[in-house]
ChimeraX commands (.cxc) that place a marker at each C-alpha (Angstrom):
marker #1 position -6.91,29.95,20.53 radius 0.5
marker #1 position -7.22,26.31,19.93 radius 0.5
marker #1 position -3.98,23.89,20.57 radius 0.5
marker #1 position -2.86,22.39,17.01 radius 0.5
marker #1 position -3.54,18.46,17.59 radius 0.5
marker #1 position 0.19,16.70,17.33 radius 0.5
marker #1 position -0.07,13.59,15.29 radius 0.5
marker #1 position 2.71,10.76,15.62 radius 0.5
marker #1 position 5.41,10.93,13.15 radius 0.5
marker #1 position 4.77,9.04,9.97 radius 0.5
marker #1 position 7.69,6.65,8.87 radius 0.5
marker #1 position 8.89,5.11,5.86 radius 0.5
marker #1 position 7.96,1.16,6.45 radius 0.5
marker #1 position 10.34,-0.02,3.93 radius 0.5
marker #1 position 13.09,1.78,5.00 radius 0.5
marker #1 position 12.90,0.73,8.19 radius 0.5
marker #1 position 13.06,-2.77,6.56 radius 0.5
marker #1 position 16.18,-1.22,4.40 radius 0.5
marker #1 position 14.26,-2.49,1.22 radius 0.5
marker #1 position 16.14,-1.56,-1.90 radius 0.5
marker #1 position 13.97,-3.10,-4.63 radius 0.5
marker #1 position 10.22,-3.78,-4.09 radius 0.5
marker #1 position 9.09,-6.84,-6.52 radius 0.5
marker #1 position 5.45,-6.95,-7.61 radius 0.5
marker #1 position 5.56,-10.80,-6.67 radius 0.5
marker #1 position 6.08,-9.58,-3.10 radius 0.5
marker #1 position 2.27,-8.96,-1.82 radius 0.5
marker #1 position 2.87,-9.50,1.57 radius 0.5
marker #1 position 5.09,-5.81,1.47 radius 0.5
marker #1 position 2.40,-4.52,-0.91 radius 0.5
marker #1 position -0.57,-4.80,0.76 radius 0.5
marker #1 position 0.62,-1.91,3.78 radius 0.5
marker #1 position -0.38,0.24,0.43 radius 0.5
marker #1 position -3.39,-0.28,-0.76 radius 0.5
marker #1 position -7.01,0.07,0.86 radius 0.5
marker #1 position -9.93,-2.24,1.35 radius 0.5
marker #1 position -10.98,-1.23,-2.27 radius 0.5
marker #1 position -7.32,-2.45,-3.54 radius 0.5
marker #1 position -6.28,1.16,-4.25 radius 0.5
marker #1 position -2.78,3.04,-3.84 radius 0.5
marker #1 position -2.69,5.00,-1.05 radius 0.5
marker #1 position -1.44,8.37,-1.07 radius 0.5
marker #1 position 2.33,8.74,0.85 radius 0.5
marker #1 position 0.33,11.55,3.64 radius 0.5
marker #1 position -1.40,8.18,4.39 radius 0.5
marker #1 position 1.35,5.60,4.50 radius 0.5
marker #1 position 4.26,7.95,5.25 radius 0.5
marker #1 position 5.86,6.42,2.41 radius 0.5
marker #1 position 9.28,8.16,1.18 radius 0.5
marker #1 position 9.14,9.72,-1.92 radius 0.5
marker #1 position 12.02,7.13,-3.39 radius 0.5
marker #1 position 9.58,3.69,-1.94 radius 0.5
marker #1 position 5.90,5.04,-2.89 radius 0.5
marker #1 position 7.41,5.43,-6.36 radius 0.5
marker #1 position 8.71,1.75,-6.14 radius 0.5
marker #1 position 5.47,0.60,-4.81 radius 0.5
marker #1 position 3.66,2.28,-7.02 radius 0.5
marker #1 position 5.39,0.76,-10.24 radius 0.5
marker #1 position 5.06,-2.94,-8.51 radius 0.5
marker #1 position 1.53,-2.95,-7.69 radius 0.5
marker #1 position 0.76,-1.84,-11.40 radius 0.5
marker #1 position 3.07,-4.76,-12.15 radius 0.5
marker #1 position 1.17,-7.08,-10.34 radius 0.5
marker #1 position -2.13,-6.35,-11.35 radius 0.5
marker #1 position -1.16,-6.49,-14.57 radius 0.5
marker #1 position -0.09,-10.11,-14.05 radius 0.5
marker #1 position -3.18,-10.45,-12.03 radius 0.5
marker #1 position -2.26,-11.04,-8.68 radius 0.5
marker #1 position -3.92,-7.78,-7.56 radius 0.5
marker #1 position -7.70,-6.78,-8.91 radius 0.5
marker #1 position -7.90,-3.41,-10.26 radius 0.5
marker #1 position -11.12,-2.81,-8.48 radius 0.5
marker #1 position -12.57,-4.53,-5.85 radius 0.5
marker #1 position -16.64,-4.92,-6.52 radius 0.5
marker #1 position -19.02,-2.70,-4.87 radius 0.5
marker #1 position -22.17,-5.28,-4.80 radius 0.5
marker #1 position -20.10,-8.44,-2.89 radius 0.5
marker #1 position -18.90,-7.25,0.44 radius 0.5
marker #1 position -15.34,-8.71,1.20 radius 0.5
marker #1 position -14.94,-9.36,4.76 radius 0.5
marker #1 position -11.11,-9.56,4.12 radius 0.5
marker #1 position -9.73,-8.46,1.20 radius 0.5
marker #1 position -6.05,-9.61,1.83 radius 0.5
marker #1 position -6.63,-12.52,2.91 radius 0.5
marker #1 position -5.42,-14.21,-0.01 radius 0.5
marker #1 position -2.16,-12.32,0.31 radius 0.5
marker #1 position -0.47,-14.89,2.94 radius 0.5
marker link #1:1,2 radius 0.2
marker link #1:2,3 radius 0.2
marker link #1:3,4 radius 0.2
marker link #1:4,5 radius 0.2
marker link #1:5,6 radius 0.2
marker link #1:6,7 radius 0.2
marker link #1:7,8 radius 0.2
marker link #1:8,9 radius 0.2
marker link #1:9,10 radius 0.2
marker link #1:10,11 radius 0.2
marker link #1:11,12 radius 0.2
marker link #1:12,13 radius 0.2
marker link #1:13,14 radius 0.2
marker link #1:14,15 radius 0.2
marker link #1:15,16 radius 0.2
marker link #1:16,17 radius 0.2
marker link #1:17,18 radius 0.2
marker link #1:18,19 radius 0.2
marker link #1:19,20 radius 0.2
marker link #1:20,21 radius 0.2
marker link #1:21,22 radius 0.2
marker link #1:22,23 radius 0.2
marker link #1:23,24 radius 0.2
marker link #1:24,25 radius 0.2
marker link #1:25,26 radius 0.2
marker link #1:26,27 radius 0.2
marker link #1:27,28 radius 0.2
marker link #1:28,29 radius 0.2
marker link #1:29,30 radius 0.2
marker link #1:30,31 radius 0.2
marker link #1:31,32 radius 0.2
marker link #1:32,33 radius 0.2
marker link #1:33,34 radius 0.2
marker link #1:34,35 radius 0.2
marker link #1:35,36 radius 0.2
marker link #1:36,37 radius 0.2
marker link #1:37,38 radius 0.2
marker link #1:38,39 radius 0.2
marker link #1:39,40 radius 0.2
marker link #1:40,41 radius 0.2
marker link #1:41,42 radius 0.2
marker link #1:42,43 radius 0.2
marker link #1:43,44 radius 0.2
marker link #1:44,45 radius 0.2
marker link #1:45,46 radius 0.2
marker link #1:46,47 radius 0.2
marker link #1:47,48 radius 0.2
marker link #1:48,49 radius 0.2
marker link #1:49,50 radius 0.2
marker link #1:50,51 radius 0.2
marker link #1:51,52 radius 0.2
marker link #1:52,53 radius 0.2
marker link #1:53,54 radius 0.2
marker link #1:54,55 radius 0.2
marker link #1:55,56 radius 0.2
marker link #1:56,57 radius 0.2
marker link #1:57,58 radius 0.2
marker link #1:58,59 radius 0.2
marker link #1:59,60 radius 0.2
marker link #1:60,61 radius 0.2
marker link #1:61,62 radius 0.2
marker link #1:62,63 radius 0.2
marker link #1:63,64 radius 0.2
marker link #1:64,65 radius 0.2
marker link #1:65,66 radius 0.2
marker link #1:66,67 radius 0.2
marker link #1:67,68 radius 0.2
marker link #1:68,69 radius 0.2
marker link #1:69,70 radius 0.2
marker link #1:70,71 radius 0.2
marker link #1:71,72 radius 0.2
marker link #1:72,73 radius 0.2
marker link #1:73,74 radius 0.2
marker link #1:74,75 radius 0.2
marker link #1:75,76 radius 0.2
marker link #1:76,77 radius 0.2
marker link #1:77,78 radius 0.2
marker link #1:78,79 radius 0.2
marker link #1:79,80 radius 0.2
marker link #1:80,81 radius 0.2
marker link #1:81,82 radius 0.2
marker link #1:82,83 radius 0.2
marker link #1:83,84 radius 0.2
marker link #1:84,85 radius 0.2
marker link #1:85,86 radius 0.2
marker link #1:86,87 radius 0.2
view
């Protein structure tokens, strides 16, 4: 029989941080969820809680509504790092 792999225990990053409200002007917390291609990241991946990934999810549609955040990121130009404008 083969061993089941053990993976390390996904956490919660904001509330570690004891975040109560995630603002969409707050990029610097946002970025942890969203890929290369600026896209939300599933809570299996992050190891969001249900209560933060909907918070983040709401603040980074926020945000690229008010265009701080692109919707997509292009597939032709090659980014070398995408959040780098995110300091």
């Amino acid at each position: 029989m083969n061993e089941k792999r053990k993976y390390s225990k996904k956490y919660c990053r904001y509330c570690e941080r004891k975040v109560d409200f995630l603002d969409y002007k707050e990029l610097s917390l946002l970025k942890f969820s969203l890929s290369e291609r600026y896209k939300i990241m599933p809570r299996r991946l992050t190891g969001n809680c249900k209560k933060h990934q909907v918070m983040v999810e709401l603040a980074i549609k926020r945000a690229r509504h008010a265009a701080l955040i692109p919707y997509v990121a292009s597939r032709k130009v090659i980014i070398d790092n995408p959040f780098e404008s995110f300091k």
